[in-house]
Steps between C-alpha positions, in 0.01 A plus 500: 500500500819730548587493169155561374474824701806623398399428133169695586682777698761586180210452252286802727853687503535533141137562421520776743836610334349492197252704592620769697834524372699498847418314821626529868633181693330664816166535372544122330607336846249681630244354261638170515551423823916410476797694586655758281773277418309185373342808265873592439575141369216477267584869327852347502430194330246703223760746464719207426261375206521911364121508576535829730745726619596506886506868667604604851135405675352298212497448106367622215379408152676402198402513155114411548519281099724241677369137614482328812564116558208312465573406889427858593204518276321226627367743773402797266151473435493150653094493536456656146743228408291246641170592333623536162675095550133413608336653263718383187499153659115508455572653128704224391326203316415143668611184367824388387692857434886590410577800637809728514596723798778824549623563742387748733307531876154471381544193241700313786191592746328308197717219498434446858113506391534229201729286739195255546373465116575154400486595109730757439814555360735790596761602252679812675844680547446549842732351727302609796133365380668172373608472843122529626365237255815245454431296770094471359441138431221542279589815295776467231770815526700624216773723555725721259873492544650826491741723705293621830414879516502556891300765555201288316608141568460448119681306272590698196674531208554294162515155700132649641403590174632145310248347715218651509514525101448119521207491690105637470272625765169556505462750788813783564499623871719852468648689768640867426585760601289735225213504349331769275303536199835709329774301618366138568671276670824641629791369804772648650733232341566477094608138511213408748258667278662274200458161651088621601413634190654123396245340735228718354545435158497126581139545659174488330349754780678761724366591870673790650524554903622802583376748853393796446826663517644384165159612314606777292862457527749462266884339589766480305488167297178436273375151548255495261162757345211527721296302161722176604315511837166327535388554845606708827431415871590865666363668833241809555815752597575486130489791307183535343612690195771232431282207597210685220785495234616154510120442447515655232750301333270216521661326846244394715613639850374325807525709820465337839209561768 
């Protein structure tokens, strides 16, 4: 449980950080409920990972564009997370079904979801969902080789991309980190975005997950147009105007209760 409020703790620091642009260790012991020096340790060990700059008393922001580890992210938007797995669990089709999965924090909340389907195969690049379904008896796992990406826990590159051009899915399950009518599909990562556009091209039908967050967001690397994309699951504290144009491009958008 230590390790899972720590994880919790640093994930509330940088979301604060990102937010107000400068935070105080005082005010974050305070809020807490550890010393100033356990708060010390964990703007240490973010500083360390260049994902904020230490000050005398706190930290501050660094260039809002860049990514966090998916093991930070897990507790951004964790119950909007949750919803949008639910919900695109329900979307996806019963029966037998060969679906692909990113990586990502809401397709391996998902994973944990489909761990009990007994007719499914999983074709991913995630080391970190394979991980959640390998040891699943009655669901058959395919995973991409690759060279791992660590702040996704994907497997990417042309090994990735080799495999996945030998396979075909019915069902895509994509995780990114924008979506928007203009820019589509877009990551933080040029070689990541590479092996998933691979993945989508390979599937007969493409489900986006994404919070509310990415909606209307556009990162560096294009995955692929918003015309590949069939459906996406998102969450009411997406923009509406961006939600209304992705409509418009003829994606059906699902947003949760």
């Amino acid at each position: 449980m230590g390790s899972r409020r720590r994880a919790d703790r640093v994930s509330a620091i940088l979301e604060r950080v990102s937010g107000d642009g400068t935070i105080d260790v005082g005010e974050l012991a305070l809020r807490f409920g550890v010393s100033a020096a356990t708060i010390r340790r964990d703007l240490q060990a973010l500083e360390d990972q260049k994902l904020l700059s230490r000050t005398h008393g706190g930290a501050v922001a660094l260039d809002a564009s860049s990514e966090l580890p998916v093991r930070y992210r897990v507790g951004h938007h964790r119950e909007a997370k949750t919803a949008i797995a639910r919900k695109a669990a329900a979307l996806l089709p019963k029966g037998p079904l060969t679906l692909g999965m990113t990586g990502g924090t809401t397709t391996h909340l998902l994973a944990r979801l489909l761990a009990e389907r007994v007719d499914l195969t999983v074709v991913t690049n995630a080391v970190n969902i394979a991980a959640e379904l390998a040891l699943r008896p009655r669901l058959k796992l395919i995973m991409t080789g690759g060279v791992t990406r660590t702040q996704s826990y994907e497997l990417v590159g042309p090994i990735a991309d080799r495999t996945l051009t030998g396979l075909n899915m019915q069902v895509a399950v994509v995780g990114v980190d924008g979506v928007s009518a203009r820019g589509g599909l877009t990551t933080h990562d040029e070689i990541e975005a590479h092996t998933n556009a691979t993945m989508i091209r390979r599937a007969d039908r493409v489900l986006v997950v994404a919070d509310g967050s990415k909606i209307g967001r556009n990162c560096l690397a294009a995955i692929c147009p918003i015309t590949d994309v069939a459906a996406l699951v998102t969450d009411p504290t997406a923009d509406p105007a961006g939600v209304a144009a992705i409509r418009e491009a003829g994606v059906e958008v699902v947003v949760t209760d």
